[in-house]
C-alpha positions as CSV (number, residue, x, y, z in Angstrom):
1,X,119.9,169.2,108.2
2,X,122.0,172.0,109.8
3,X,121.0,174.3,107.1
4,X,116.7,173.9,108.1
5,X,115.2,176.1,110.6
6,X,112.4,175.7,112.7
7,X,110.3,178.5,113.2
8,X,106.3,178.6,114.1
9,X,104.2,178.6,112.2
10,X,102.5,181.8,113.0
11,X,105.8,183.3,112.0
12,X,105.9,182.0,108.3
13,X,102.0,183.0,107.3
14,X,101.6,186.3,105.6
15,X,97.6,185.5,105.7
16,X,95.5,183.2,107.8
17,X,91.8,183.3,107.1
18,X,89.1,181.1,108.2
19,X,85.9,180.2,106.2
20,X,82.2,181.2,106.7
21,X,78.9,179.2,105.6
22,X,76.8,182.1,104.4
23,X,72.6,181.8,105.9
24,X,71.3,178.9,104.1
25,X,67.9,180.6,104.1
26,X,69.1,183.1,101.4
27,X,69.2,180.6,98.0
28,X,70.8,183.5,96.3
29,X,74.0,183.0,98.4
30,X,74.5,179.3,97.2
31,X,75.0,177.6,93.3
32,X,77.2,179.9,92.2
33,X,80.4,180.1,90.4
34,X,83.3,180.3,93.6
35,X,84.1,176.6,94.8
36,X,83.1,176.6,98.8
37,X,84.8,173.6,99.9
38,X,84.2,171.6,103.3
39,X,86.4,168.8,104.9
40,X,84.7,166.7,102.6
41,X,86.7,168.1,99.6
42,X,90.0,167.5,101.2
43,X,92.5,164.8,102.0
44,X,92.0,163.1,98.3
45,X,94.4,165.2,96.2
46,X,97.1,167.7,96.6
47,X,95.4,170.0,94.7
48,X,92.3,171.5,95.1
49,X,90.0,171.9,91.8
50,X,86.2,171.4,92.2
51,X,84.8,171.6,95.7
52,X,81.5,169.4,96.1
53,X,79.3,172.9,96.5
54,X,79.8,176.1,95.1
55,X,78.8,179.6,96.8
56,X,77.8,182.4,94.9
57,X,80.1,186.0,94.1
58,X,77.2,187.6,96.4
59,X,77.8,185.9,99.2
60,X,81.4,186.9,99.0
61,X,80.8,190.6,97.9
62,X,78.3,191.1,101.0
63,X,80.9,189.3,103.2
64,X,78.9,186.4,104.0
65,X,82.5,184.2,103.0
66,X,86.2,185.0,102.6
67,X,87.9,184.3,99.3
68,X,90.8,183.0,99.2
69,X,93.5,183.2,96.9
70,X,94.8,180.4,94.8
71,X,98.2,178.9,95.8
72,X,96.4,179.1,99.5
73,X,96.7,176.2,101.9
74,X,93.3,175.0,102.8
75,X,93.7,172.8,106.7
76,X,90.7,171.4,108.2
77,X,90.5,172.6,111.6
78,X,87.5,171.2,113.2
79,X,86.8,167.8,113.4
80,X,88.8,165.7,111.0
81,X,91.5,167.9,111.8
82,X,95.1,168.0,109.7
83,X,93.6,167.3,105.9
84,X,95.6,169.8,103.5
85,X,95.2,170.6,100.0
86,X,96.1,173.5,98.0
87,X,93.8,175.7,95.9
88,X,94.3,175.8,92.2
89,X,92.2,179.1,91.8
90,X,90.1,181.2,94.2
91,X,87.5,179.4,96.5
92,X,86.1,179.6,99.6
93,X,85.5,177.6,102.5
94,X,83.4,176.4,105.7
95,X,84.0,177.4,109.1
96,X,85.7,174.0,109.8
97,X,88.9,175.0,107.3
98,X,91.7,177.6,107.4
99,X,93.2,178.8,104.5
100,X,97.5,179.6,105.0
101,X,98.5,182.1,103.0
102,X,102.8,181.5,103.5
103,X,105.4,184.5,103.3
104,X,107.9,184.1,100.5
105,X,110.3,182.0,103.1
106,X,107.9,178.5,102.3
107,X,107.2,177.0,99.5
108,X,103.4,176.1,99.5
109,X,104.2,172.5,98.2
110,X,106.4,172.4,100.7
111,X,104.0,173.3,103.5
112,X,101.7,170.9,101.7
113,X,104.0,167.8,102.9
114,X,105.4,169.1,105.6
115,X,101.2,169.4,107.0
116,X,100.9,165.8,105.7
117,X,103.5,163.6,107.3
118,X,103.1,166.1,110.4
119,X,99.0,165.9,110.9
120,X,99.2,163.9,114.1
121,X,100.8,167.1,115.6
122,X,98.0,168.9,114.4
123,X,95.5,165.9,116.2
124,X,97.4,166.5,119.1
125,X,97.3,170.2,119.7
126,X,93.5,169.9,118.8
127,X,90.9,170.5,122.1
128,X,90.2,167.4,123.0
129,X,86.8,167.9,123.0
130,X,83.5,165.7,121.5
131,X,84.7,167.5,118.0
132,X,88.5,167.8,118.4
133,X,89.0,172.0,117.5
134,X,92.1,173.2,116.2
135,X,92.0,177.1,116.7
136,X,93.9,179.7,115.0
137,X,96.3,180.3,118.4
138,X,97.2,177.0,118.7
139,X,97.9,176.2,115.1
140,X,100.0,179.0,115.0
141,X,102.3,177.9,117.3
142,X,103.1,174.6,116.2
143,X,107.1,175.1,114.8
144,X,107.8,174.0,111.2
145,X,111.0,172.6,110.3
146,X,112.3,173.8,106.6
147,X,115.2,174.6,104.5
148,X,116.4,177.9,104.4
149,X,116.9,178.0,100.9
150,X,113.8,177.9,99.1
151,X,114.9,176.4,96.2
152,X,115.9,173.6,98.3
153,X,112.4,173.0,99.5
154,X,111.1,172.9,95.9
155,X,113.3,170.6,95.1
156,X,112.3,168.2,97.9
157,X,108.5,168.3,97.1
158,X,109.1,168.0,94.0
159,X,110.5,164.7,94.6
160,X,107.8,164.1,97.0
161,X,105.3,165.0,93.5
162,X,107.1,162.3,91.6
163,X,107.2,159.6,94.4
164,X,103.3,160.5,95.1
165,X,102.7,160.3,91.5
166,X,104.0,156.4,91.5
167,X,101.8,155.7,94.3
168,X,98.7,157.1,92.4
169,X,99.9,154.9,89.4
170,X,100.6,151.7,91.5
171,X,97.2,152.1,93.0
172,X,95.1,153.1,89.7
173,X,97.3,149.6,88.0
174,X,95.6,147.7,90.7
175,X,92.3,148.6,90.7
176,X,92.3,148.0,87.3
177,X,94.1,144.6,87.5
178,X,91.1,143.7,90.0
179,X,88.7,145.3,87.1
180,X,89.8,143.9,84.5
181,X,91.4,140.1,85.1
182,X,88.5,138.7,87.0
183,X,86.0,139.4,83.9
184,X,89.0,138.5,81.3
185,X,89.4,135.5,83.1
186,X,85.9,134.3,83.1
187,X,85.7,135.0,79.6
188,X,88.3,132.6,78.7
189,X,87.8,130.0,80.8
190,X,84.3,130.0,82.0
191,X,80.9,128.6,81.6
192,X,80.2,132.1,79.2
193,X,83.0,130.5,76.8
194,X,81.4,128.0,74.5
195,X,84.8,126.5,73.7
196,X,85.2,125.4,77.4
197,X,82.6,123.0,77.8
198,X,84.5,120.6,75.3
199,X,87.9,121.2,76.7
200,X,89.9,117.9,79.0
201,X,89.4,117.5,82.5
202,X,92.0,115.9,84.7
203,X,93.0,115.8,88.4
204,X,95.4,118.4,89.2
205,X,98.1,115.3,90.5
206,X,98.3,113.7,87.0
207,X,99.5,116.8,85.4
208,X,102.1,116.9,87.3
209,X,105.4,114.9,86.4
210,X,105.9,113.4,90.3
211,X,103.1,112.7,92.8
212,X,105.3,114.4,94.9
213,X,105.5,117.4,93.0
214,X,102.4,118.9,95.5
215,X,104.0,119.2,98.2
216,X,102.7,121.2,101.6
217,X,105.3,123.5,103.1
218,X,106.1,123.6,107.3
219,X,103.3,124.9,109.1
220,X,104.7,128.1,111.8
221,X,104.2,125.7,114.7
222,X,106.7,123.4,113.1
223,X,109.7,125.3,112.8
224,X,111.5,126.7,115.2
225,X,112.3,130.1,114.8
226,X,115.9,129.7,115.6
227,X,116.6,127.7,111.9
228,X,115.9,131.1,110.8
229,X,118.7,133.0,109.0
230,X,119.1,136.3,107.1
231,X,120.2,134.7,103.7
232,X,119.6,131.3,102.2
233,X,116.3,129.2,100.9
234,X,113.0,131.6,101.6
235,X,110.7,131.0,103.3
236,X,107.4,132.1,101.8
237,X,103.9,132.4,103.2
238,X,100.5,132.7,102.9
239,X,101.3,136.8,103.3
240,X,103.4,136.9,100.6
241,X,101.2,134.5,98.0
242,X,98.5,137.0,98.5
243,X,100.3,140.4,97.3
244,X,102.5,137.9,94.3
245,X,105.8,137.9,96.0
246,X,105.8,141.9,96.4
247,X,106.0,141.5,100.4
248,X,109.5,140.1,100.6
249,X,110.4,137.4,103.4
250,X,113.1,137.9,105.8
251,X,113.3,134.3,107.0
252,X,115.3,131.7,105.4
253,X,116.5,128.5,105.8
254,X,120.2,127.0,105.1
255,X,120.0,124.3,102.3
256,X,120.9,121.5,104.8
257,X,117.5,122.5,106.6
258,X,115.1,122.7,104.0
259,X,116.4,119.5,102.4
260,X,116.2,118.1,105.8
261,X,112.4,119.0,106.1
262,X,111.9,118.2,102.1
263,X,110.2,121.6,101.3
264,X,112.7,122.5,99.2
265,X,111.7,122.8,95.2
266,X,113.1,124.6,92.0
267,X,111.7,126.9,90.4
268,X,109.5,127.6,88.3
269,X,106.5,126.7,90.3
270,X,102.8,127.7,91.1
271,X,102.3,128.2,94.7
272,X,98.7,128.7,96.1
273,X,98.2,129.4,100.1
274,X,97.5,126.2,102.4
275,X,95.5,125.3,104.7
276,X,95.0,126.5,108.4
277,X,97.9,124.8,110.9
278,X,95.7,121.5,111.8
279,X,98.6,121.0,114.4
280,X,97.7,124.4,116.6
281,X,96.8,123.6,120.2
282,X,92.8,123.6,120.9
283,X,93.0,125.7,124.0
284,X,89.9,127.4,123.6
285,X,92.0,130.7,123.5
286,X,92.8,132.6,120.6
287,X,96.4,131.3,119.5
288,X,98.7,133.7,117.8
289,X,98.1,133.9,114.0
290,X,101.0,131.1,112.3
291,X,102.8,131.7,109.3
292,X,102.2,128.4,107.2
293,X,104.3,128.1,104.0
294,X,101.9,126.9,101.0
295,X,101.3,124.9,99.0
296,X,103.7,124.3,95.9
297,X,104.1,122.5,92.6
């Protein structure tokens, strides 16, 4: 990175201004048409649309609150301190935020990501007080690390847009799979499903071709953690059943191992977690959480 600079941030802010609540007992001030955002508001989205309450354009003609302009950096200041998000038109704010107004040497989005992975700074310059405060001063002199060419920067968030953007999608795909499939499921196979009631029932053992086919993989207290190795058979657990193989293992077992302990089996198979490790000392201590392998067949 010999081509990014550091500079503070005081140095790289054409405009700083912090937000006003205008007097609540003048109702003429409030339910109008400029967004007045509040910590609230931010932390959700990079972009700032719709704040929760509006102020009106009296409040901000009779200087009661500062506008500020869109493309402006909104940071929460007081209290939860560190939450960004950028304006998409003009708005206004509450004491507890400060609106950045960069010089032409950052890119806002930029700034945006460079606020995000860096808000712990932010905690830690904040008054340690019964409502941390991060004042103007202090803010200001926090350095920020950036390309010089600006170009560059824009290139880098908007990388950061995409990768954010796959995130968002992972996470809308499942909360929708946990929307969605439960319902489904009980639809097809349960007591609401008229067809069900008629349908075969048989022990799960006698579908299966062996009555060894269920078989109970090693429980964490009965391996030693020195049959580990980086490559091999996987070893799976009851953390990796629960996301559906996303979590990868990094403990394996050579073939001569897991054919020695019998918990070995081809796929394709169903694997469901165990139970608890019935062989864990009763010590009347809490015992470090083990890593049981399930169940498969």
């Amino acid at each position: 990175m010999s081509n990014w600079s550091t500079k503070a941030i005081g140095e790289l802010v054409a405009q700083a201004k912090t937000g006003a609540t205008p007097p609540t007992s003048h109702p003429e001030f409030f339910e109008g048409e400029v967004n007045w955002f509040t910590p609230g508001d931010i932390g959700n989205s990079k972009q700032l649309v719709r704040a929760s309450r509006r102020i009106s354009s009296t409040a901000i003609s009779e200087g009661k609150a500062p506008l500020f302009p869109k493309g402006a950096l909104l940071v929460t200041c007081i209290g939860q301190v560190g939450r960004v998000g950028i304006l998409d038109q003009d708005s206004s704010s509450n004491q507890q935020i400060t609106a950045l107004t960069f010089a032409s040497e950052i890119d806002v989005n930029f700034a945006y990501y460079w606020f995000s992975a860096n808000r712990k700074e932010l905690e830690i310059r904040a008054n340690q007080a019964v409502v941390p405060i991060l004042n103007n001063e202090r803010l200001f002199e926090i350095e920020l690390s950036h390309p010089g060419n600006i170009g560059e920067q824009r290139r880098i968030a908007s990388q950061l847009d995409q990768a954010d953007l796959l995130r968002r999608t992972r996470r809308y795909a499942l909360e929708l799979t946990d929307t969605v499939l439960p319902p489904a499921f009980l639809k097809l196979f349960g007591k609401s499903n008229p067809e069900a009631s008629s349908w075969p029932s048989d022990k799960l053992v006698e579908l299966c071709e062996r009555e060894d086919d269920i078989r109970c993989g090693p429980f964490g207290t009965q391996l030693n953690k020195t049959a580990f190795r980086s490559s091999g058979v996987p070893l799976w657990g009851i953390k990796h059943v629960n996301t559906g193989f996303a979590l990868k293992t990094h403990e394996f077992l050579t073939e001569t191992k897991a054919e020695e302990r019998k918990d070995k089996v081809p796929p394709p198979r169903v694997v469901v977690p165990g139970p608890a490790d019935p062989s864990a000392p009763e010590t009347g201590e809490p015992s470090p959480p083990a890593t049981p392998a399930p169940t498969q067949f």
